[in-house]
N, C-alpha and C positions, 0 to 999 in steps of 0.2 A: 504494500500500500504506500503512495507517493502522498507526501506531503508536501503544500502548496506555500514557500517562503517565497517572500520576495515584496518589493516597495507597496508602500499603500499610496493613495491616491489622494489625499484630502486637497478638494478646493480652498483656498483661501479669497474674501471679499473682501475691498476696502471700505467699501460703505457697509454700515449696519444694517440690519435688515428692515426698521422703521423705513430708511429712507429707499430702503432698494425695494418695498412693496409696492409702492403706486408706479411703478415702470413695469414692474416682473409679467411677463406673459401668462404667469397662471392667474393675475387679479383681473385681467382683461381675458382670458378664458371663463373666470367665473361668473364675471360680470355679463358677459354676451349670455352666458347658460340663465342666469336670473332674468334677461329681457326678455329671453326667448318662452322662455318657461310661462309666462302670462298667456300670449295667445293660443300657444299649445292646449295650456292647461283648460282653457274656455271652450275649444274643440272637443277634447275629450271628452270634459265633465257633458255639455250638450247633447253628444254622442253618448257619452252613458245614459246619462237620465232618460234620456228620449227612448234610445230603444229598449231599455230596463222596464220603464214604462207602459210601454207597447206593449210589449213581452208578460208582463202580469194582469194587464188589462185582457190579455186573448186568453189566459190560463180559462178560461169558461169554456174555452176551445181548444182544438188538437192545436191550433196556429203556434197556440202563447210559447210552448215549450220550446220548441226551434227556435224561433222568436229572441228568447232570454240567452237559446245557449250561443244565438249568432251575438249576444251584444258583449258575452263571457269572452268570445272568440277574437271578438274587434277589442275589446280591453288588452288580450293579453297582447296582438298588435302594435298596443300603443306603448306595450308595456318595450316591447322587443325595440321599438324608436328610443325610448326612454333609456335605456340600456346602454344603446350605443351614444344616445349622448351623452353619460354619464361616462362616459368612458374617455370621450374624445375632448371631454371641455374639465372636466372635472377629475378625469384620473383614476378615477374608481374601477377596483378591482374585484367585477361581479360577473360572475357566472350564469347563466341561463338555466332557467327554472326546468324542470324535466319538461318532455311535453307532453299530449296528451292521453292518456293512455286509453283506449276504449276496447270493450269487450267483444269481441268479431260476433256477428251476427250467422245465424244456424244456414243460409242459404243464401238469400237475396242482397244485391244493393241497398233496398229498403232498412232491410236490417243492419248491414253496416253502416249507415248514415244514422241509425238510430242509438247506436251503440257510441258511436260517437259524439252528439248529443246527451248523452249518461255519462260519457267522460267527461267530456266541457265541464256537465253540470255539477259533476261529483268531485271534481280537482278544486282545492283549494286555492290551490294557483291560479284558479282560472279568479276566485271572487277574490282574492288581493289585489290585483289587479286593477279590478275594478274598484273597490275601497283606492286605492290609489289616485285611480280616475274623477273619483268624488273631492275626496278629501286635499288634493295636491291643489283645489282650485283654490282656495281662500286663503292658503299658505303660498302660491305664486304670486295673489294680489297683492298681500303683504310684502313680501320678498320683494316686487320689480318696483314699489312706491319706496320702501327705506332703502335700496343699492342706487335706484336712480335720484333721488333726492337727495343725496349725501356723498354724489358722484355729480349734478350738476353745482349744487350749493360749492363743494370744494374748489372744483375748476375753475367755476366764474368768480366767485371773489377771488379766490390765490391771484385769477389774471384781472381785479378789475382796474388796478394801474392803466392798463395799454389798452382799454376800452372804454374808460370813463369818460372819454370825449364827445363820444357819439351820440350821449343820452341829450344835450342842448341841441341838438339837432330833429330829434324828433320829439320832445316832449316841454322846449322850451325852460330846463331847470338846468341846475349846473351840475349836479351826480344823481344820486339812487337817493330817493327819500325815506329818512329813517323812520320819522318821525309827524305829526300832522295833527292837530286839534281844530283844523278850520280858518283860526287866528294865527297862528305860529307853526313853522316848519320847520324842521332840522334835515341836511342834507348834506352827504358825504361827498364834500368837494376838498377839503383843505390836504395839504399834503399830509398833516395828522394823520387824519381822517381814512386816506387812501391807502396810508402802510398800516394801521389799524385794521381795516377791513380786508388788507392782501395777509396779515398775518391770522388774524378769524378763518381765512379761507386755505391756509396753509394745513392749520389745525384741522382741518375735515379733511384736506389733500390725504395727510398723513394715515387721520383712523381710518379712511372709508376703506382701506384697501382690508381691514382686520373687520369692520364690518361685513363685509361682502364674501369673505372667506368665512365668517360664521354663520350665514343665510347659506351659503354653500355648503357645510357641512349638516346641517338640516338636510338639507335637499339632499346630499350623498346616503344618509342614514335612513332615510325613507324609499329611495331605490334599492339601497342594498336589503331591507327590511321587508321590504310590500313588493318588488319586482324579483327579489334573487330566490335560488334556489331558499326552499325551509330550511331552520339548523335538523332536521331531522335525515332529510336529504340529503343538505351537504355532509354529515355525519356519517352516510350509508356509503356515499362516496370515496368518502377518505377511507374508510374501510374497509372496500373494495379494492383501494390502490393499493393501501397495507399487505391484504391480502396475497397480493401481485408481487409487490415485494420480498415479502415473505417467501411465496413460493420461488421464486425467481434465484434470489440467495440459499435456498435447501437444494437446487438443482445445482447451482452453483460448487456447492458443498461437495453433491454426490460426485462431482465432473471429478471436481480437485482430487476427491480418495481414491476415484476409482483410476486417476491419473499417475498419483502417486504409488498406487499401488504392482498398475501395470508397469509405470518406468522400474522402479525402484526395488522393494520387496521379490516382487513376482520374479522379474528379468532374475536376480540374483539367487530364486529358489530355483530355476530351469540350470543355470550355469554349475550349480550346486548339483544337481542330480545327475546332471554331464559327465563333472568333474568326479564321481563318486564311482561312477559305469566306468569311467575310465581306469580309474584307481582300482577297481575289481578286478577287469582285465590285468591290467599287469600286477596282480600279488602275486602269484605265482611268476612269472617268468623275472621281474627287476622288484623283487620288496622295496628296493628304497626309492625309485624314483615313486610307488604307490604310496608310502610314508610321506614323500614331498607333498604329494596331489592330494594327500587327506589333510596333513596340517593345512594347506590351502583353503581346502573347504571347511575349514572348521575356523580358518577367519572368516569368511565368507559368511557362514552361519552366524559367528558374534556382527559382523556387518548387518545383516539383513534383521536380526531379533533386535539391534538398534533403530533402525529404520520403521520397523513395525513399533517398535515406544516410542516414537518422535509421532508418530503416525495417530497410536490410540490416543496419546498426550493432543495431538491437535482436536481429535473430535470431544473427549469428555478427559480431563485427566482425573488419573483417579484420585489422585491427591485433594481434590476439589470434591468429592462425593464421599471422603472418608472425614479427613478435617475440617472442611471448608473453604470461605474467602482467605483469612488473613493467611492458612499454611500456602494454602495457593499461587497468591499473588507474591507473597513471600521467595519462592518457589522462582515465577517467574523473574519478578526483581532479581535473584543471584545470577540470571544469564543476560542479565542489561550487560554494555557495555562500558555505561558509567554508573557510579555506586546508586543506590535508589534507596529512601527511606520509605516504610511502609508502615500507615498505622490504620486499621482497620477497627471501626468503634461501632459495634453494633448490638444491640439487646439480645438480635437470636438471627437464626440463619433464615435468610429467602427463602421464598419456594426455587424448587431448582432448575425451572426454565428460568426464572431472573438473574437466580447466582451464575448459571452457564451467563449468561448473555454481559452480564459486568464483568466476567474473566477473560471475557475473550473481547469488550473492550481494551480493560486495560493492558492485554498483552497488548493488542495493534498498538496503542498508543507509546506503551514502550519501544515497540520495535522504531517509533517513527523518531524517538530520542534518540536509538541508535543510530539510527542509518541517516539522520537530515538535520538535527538542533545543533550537532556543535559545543554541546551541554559537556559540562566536568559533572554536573550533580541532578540527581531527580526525586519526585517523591510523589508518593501514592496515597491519598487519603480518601476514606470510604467510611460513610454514617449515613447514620438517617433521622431525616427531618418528616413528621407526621405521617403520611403516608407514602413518601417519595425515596426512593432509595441514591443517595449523591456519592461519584466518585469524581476523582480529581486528578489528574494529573500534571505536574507542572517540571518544569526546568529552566536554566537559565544559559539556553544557547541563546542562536540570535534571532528567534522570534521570527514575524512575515509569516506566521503558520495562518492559511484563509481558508474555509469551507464553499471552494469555489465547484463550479461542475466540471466533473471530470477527475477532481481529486479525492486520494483517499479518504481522507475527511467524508468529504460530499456524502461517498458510499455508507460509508459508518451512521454517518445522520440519517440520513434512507434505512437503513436499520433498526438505530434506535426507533424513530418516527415513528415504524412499524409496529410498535408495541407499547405505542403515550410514551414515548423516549424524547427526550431532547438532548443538545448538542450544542453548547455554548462555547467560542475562542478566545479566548484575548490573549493577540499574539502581536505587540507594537514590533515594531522594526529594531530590532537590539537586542529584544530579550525585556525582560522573562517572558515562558508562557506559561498560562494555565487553560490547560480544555478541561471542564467541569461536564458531567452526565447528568441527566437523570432518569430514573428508571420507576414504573409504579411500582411500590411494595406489597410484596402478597408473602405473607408468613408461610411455614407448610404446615401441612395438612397433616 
C-alpha cells in the first residue's frame, strides 16, 4: 500500500474575506438563484395548486386519480429543474430521488399505466415535491425582496457620489430627500452628506453578500430536504456500496492467498516432492549425493512451513484470537523498522470481526512508517471512547501523508467506510503524522 506524501496546496488571499465577498462569483451565483427562484416558484406553486385541485375535485370520478398523479408527476419535474439549479448556482451536492417504482400490471397497457399511477401516488417522493412546490413560494417572495433590496440599497448609495448630479435635472432638488414635513426639507447634497450616505451604502455593500449566502443556504436545505433522495434511501445506498466494497476486498483477499499460495508455498511443495523422487532414486546407487538432495529438501521444507506462517499470520494470526489487540499489535510493532510504542487501553476485547479489522489496520499503517515516513520513532495507541473503538497511529517523519484516490490510504478508508469506519490524517508537510481510526464497538458475544 503506497502512501501519498508530498506539498499541500493552500491558497493564500490578500484581502479578507468581508471585502472579497461582494466581488466572489459564488455571491452573484447566489444572488441570480434568489431572483430567479421568485418567478419559478409562482409557476410551480400555480401549476401545483391548479392541477392538485383539479385532481380532487374529479376524485367523484375515475378522471381525479390520473389527474392528481399527473400533477405528482409534473412536481417531481420541477423538482428535477430544481436540482440542477441547485447544483449549478449554489453548489449543492444532491443526488436524485429514486424514481418511480410501479407494480407491472397482469397483461395490458391499461394496467401498466395504472400501476404507474399507484406508484406516483404511493412515492413519497413524488408528495415532497410537491410540498416543495407549495411551500418554496412565500419563502422565494421573501428571499428575492431582502437579497434584492439590500443589493440595490448597497450599490446605489456606496455609488451615490458619481450620480448625485442627475437628480436637479429631473426632479429640480439638489440630492435625495431625506427628510420633509411640508415646511422644511432636509436633502443630501453637502459633501458631508454624500461621504455619509456612500459610507451607509458601503455598510450594506459589505453585509448583503453574508445576507444572501444565508437566504441561500435556506434554499440549499430545503432542496436537499424536500427534493433529495430520503435519509432512509440514501442510507440503503451507502449500504449497498459498503456492501460492494466489502465484497470487492474479500475477493481481493481470496486472489492474494490463492496467489501466494500458488507462487510461493505450492511451487516449493512440487520442487520438494521432485527433489525427494530424486533422492530415492539415487540411495542406492550415490548415498551421499541423496544425503545432499535431502538436507536440501529439508531446507526447502523449513522454507515453505515459513511461508505458510507469514501466510496464516496475514489472514487471522493466531496471536490475535488467543491474547488479543495489545499481544498483537505488540507483535507487529517488533517487525516495524523503527522502534514503535504500543499502549492498548481497553475494558475488554471486541467482537472479533472489529478486533480483525483494527489489526490489520494498524499493521498497513505501520508498514507505511516503514516503507514512506522517514520516521526514527512511532506509536500505537488504541481505547475506546462510548461506543467507538479509536486507534492511532503517529510518527514523526516528514509528513505530506493525503487520503487522495488512488492511494493507499484512499483504499483503507473505503474499508473502514464499509463498516461506520472513519479515516482521519493530519499529515503537514515536515512531520509529524497522526492517522486516527475509528471503528463501531461491538463487545463479544
Amino acid at each position: 500500500m503506497a502512501m501519498a506524501y508530498g506539498p499541500g496546496t493552500t491558497r493564500h488571499h490578500r484581502l479578507p474575506a468581508a471585502l472579497r465577498a461582494p466581488l466572489e462569483a459564488r455571491t452573484w451565483r447566489e444572488f441570480a438563484y434568489l431572483l430567479l427562484s421568485l418567478p419559478l416558484s409562482v409557476f410551480y406553486f400555480s401549476v401545483a395548486i391548479t392541477m392538485a385541485s383539479l385532481g380532487a375535485g374529479l376524485l367523484v370520478t375515475f378522471l381525479g386519480i390520473p389527474v392528481l398523479a399527473g400533477a405528482l408527476a409534473m412536481c417531481r419535474g420541477f423538482g428535477a429543474l430544481e436540482r440542477t439549479r441547485a447544483r449549478g448556482l449554489l453548489g449543492a451536492e444532491i443526488a436524485d430521488p429514486a424514481p418511480v417504482r410501479s407494480r407491472p400490471g397482469k397483461a395490458s397497457g391499461g394496467d401498466g399505466m395504472m400501476a404507474w399511477v399507484g406508484g406516483v401516488l404511493r412515492s413519497g417522493v413524488s408528495w415532497r415535491h410537491f410540498l416543495y412546490a407549495v411551500v418554496h413560494l412565500p419563502w422565494a417572495v421573501f428571499a428575492f425582496a431582502v437579497s434584492l433590496t439590500f443589493w440595490t440599497y448597497g450599490w446605489a448609495l456606496l455609488t451615490y457620489p458619481l450620480w448625485q448630479w442627475t437628480i436637479p435635472m429631473h426632479v429640480g432638488a439638489d440630492g435625495l430627500q431625506l427628510y420633509s414635513d411640508g415646511t422644511h426639507s432636509i436633502y443630501l447634497d453637502s459633501p458631508f452628506e454624500l461621504v455619509l450616505t456612500s459610507l451607509v451604502g458601503l455598510m450594506f455593500w459589505l453585509i448583503t453578500p453574508w445576507v444572501i449566502r444565508g437566504l441561500a443556504t435556506v434554499d440549499r436545505l430545503m432542496v436537499i430536504g424536500l427534493l433529495g433522495p430520503s435519509r432512509l434511501a440514501s442510507r440503503v445506498s451507502e449500504l449497498e456500496s459498503d456492501r460492494g466494497v466489502v465484497v470487492d476486498t474479500a475477493a481481493a483477499d481470496l486472489r492474494r492467498i490463492e496467489r501466494d499460495l500458488h507462487d510461493g508455498a505450492q511451487a516449493r511443495l512440487v520442487a520438494l516432492a521432485m527433489d525427494l523422487g530424486l533422492a530415492k532414486e539415487k540411495l542406492t546407487e550415490d548415498p551421499q549425493a541423496a544425503a545432499r538432495m535431502v538436507e536440501e529438501a529439508h531446507g526447502e521444507v523449513k522454507t515453505a512451513l515459513q511461508e505458510l506462517r507469514d501466510l496464516a499470520r496475514g489472514i487471522h494470526p493466531a496471536v490475535l484470537t488467543d491474547r488479543g489487540l495489545d499481544a498483537a499489535l505488540s507483535a507487529v510493532a517488533s517487525r516495524c523498522t523503527v522502534p514503535v510504542t504500543v499502549d492498548v487501553d481497553l475494558p475488554s476485547r471486541p467482537a472479533p470481526a472489529i478486533e480483525g479489522i483494527a489489526y490489520f489496520t494498524v499493521s498497513e499503517l505501520l508498514q507505511n512508517v516503514s516503507k514512506h515516513a522517514g520516521a526514527t520513532r512511532a506509536g500505537v495507541d488504541v481505547w475506546r471512547v462510548e461506543d467507538r473503538l479509536m486507534l492511532q497511529v503517529t510518527d514523526n517523519g516528514r509528513g505530506g501523508a493525503r487520503v487522495d484516490s488512488g492511494t493507499g490510504l484512499a483504499g483503507l478508508a473505503e474499508r473502514l467506510d464499509a463498516v461506520d469506519g472513519i479515516l482521519a490524517v493530519s499529515s503537514p508537510e515536515g512531520g509529524p503524522t497522526a492517522i486516527t481510526a475509528e471503528l463501531p464497538w461491538r463487545g463479544r458475544s
